[in-house]
N, C-alpha and C positions, 0 to 999 in steps of 0.2 A: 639473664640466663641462669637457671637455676642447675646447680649439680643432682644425677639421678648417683641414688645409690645402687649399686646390682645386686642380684639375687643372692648372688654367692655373699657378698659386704654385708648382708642383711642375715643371711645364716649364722655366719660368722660371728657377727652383733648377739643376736639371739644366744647362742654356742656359751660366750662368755659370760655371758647376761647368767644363766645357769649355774657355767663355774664357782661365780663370783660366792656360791650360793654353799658349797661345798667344805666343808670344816676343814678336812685336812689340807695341810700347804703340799703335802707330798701329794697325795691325789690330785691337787689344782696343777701343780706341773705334771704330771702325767695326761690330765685332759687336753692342756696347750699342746704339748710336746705330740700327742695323736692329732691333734686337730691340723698343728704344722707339718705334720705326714701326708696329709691329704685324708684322715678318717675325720668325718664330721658328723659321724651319728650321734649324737649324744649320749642315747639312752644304751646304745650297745656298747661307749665307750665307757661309759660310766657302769657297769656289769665286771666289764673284763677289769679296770681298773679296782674294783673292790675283791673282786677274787682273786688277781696277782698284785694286791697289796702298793700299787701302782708302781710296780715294774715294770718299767716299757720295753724292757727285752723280751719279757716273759710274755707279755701281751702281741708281740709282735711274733712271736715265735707260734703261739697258740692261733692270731691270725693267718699266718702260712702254712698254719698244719704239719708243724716243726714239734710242737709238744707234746 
């Protein structure tokens, strides 16, 4: 009996797979730290993260239309 992985496990996968790829350590936790929020976009996470310097207050705040 073989284990399936799920779609989400496989994003996820993929997600980090990207990270891993990222120079900054301060930006690599800023993508986990969004990805463990429930944001798994990558490419819109990685936007917001460059331009609030990966802030995740800032970025969270800009996503609720707080900033």
């Amino acid at each position: 009996m073989s284990e399936q992985i799920s779609k989400e496990e496989l994003q996820r996968i993929d997600y980090m797979s990207k990270v891993e790829g990222m120079l900054s350590k301060k930006h690599k936790d800023a993508m986990i730290q969004l990805l463990d929020m429930g944001y798994s976009n990558f490419s819109e996470n990685e936007v917001l993260v460059k331009n609030h310097d990966g802030k995740v207050e800032s970025i969270i705040n800009q996503i609720l239309g707080m900033w």
